[in-house]
TIBA-838693 format. One record per residue: residue in one letter; y, z, x of N, C-alpha, C in turn. Coordinates in steps of 0.02 Angstrom, whole numbers, padded with zeros to 5 digits, always signed. Last residue first. Layout:
# residues N
aYZXYZXYZX
...
This chain:
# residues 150
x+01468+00954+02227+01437+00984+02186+01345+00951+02214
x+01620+00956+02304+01576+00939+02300+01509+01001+02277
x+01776+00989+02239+01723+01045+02254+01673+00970+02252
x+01939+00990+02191+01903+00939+02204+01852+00977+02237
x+02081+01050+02088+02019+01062+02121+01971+01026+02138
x+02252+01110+02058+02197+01048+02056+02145+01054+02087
x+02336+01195+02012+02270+01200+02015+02217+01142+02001
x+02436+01112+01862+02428+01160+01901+02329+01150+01927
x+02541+01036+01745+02472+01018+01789+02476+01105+01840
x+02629+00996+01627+02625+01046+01656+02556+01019+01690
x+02744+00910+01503+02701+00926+01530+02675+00982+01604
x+02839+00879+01371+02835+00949+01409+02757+00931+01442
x+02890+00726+01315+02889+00781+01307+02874+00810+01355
x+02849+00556+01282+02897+00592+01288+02865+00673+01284
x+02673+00494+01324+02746+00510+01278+02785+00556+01295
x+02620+00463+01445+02619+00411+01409+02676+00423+01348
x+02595+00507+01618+02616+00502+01533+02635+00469+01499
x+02446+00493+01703+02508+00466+01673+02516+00493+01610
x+02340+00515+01857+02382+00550+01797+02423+00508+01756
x+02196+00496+01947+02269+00458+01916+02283+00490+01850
x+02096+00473+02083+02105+00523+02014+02188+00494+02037
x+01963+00430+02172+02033+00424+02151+02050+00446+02083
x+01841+00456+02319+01863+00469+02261+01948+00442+02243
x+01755+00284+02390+01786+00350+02406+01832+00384+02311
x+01618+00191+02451+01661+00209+02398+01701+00273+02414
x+01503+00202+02505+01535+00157+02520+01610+00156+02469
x+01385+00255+02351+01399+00254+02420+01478+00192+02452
x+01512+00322+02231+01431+00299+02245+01438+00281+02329
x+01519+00461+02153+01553+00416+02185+01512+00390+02220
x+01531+00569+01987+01504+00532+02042+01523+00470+02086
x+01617+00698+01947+01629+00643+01952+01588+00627+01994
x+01639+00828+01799+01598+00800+01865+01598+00722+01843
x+01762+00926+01756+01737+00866+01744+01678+00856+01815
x+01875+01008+01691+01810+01009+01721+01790+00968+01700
x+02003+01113+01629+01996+01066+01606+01938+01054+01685
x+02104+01249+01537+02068+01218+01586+01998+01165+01580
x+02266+01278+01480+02192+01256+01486+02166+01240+01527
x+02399+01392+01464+02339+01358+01497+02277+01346+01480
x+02467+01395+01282+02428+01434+01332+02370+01368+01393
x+02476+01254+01228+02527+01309+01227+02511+01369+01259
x+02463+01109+01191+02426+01169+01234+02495+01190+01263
x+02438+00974+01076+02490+01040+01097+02443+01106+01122
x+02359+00848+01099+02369+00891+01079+02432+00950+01117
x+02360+00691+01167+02423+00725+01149+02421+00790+01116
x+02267+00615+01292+02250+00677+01245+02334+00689+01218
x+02122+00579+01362+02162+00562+01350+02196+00603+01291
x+02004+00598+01505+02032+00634+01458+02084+00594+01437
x+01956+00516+01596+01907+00575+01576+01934+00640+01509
x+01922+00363+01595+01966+00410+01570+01919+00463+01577
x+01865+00278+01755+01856+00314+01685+01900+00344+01680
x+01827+00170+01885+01902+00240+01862+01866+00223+01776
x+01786+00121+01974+01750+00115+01922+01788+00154+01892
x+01798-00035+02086+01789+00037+02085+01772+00047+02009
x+01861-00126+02243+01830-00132+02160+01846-00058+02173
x+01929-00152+02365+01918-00211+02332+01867-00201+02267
x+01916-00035+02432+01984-00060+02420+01990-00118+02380
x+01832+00080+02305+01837+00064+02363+01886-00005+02375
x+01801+00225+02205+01857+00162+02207+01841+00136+02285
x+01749+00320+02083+01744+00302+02144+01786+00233+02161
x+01878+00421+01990+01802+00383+01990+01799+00356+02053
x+01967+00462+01843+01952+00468+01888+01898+00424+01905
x+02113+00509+01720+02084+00452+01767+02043+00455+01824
x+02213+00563+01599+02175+00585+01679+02138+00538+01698
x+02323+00568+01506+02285+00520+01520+02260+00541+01608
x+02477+00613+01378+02446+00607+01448+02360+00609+01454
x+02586+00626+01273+02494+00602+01262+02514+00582+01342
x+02700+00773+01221+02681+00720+01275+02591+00698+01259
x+02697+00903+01170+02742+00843+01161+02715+00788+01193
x+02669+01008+01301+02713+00998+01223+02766+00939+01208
x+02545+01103+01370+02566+00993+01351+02595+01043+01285
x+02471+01130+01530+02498+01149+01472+02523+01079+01444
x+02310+01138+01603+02362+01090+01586+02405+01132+01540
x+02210+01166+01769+02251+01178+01702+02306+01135+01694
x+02059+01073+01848+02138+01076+01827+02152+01117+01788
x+01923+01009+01936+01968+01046+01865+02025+01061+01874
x+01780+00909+01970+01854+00904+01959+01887+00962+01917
x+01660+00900+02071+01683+00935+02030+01753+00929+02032
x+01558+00768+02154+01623+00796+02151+01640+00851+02079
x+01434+00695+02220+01442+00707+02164+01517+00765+02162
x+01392+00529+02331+01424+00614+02311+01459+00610+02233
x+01399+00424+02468+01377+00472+02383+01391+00513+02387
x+01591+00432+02456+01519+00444+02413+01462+00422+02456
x+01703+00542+02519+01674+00479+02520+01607+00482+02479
x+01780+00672+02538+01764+00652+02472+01759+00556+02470
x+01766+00711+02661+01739+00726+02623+01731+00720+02543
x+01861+00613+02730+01782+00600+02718+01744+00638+02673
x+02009+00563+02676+01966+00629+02694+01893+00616+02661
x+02039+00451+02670+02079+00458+02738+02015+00560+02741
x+02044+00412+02537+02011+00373+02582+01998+00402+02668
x+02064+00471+02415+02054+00508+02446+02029+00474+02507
x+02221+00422+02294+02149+00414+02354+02131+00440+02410
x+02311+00474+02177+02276+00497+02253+02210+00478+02247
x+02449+00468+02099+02371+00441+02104+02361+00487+02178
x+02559+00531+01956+02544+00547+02016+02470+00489+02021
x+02685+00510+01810+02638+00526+01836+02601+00514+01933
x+02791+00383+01704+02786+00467+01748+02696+00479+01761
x+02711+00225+01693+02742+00274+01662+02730+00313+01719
x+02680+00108+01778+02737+00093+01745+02749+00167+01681
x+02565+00116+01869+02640+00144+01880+02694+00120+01853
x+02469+00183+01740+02486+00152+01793+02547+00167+01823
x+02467+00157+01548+02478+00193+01606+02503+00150+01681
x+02613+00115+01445+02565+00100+01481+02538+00135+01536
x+02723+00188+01348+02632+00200+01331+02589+00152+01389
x+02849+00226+01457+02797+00183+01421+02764+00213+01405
x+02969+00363+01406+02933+00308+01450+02901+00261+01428
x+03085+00478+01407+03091+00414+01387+03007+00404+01423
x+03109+00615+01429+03136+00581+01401+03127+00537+01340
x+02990+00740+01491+02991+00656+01508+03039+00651+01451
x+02957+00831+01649+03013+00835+01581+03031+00775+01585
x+02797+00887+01715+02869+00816+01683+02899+00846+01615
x+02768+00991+01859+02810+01021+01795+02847+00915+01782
x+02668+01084+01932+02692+01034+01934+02713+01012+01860
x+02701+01258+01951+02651+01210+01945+02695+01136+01947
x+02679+01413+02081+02729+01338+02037+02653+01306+02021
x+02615+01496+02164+02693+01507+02141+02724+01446+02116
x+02441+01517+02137+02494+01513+02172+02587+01541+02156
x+02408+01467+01953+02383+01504+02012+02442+01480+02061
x+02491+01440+01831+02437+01461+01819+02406+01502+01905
x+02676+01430+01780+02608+01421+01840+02551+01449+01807
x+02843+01437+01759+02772+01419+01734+02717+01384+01777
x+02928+01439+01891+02929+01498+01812+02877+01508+01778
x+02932+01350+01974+02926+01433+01984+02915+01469+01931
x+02902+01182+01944+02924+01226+01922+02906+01302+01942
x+02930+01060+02037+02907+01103+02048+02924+01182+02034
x+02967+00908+01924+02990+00959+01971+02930+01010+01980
x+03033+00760+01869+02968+00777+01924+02997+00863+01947
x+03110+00681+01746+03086+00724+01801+03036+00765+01820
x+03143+00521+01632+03115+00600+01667+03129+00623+01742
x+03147+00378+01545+03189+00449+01587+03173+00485+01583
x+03110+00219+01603+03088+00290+01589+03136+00329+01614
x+03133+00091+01653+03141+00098+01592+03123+00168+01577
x+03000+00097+01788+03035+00069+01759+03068+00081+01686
x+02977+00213+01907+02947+00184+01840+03033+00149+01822
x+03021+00228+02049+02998+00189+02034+02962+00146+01966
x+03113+00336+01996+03131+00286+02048+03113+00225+02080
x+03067+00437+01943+03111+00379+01913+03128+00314+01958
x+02870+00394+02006+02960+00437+01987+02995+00386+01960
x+02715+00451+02043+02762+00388+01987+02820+00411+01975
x+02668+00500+02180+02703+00514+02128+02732+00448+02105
x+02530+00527+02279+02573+00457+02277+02609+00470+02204
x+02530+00658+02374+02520+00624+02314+02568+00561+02311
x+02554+00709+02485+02503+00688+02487+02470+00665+02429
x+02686+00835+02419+02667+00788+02458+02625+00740+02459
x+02770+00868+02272+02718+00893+02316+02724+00816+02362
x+02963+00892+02285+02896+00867+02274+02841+00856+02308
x+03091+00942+02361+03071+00964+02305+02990+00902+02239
x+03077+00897+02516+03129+00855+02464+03098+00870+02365
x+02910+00918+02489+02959+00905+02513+03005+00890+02472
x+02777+01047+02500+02829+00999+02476+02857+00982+02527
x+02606+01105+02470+02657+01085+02517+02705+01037+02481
């Protein structure tokens, strides 16, 4: 689901809020892995810090029980990457701690979709949060995000 040409129910890092960075956010039709688009940065400029001081998306899942812990979660994605070191982030979080791991940090060149799987545990009283950022200039690509209790 979109709006105003970006997915929804994601908390997106834009120009609008990163600081000192030039890119765009789009929902590209051309290059996808499943459905009809993937989520497409054409980055410029940015930081090497993550957070919301470079391009990229968070989501807490606080508001959908089914991904409250305990619980064990299956994470996967495809990525394409040219050019760019982007940084996946996930883990149980509740509003006053949590435990976010890298689960990937990475500038190789993926030039055919990859796919990418992870299992995440979230402990009780806790809920899931997964965080994207880029960190260098160039061609990134996300598609097919997947959250499966396991």
């Amino acid at each position: 689901m979109s709006e105003k040409g970006l997915p929804v129910n994601w908390l997106l890092y834009t120009p609008n809020t990163v600081p000192d960075a030039d890119f765009q956010i789009i929902l590209d039709q051309e290059t996808f892995k499943e459905g009809k688009q993937s989520l497409k940065f054409d980055v410029k400029s940015c930081s090497a810090i993550a957070g919301w001081k470079s391009p990229g998306f968070t989501n807490e899942f606080i508001e959908v029980s089914k991904y409250k812990g305990p619980g064990r979660y299956k994470l996967s994605f495809w990525v394409k990457n040219a050019g760019t070191e982007f940084v996946i982030k996930a883990g149980g979080v509740s509003a006053m701690e949590g435990n976010i791991i890298t689960l990937i940090q990475e500038n190789e060149q993926i030039n055919d979709w990859k796919l990418f799987e992870y299992e995440i545990d979230v402990p009780e009283n806790r809920w899931l949060r997964l965080e994207l950022n880029i960190l260098q200039p160039g061609t990134f690509w996300i598609d097919d995000i997947r959250i499966e209790l396991i």
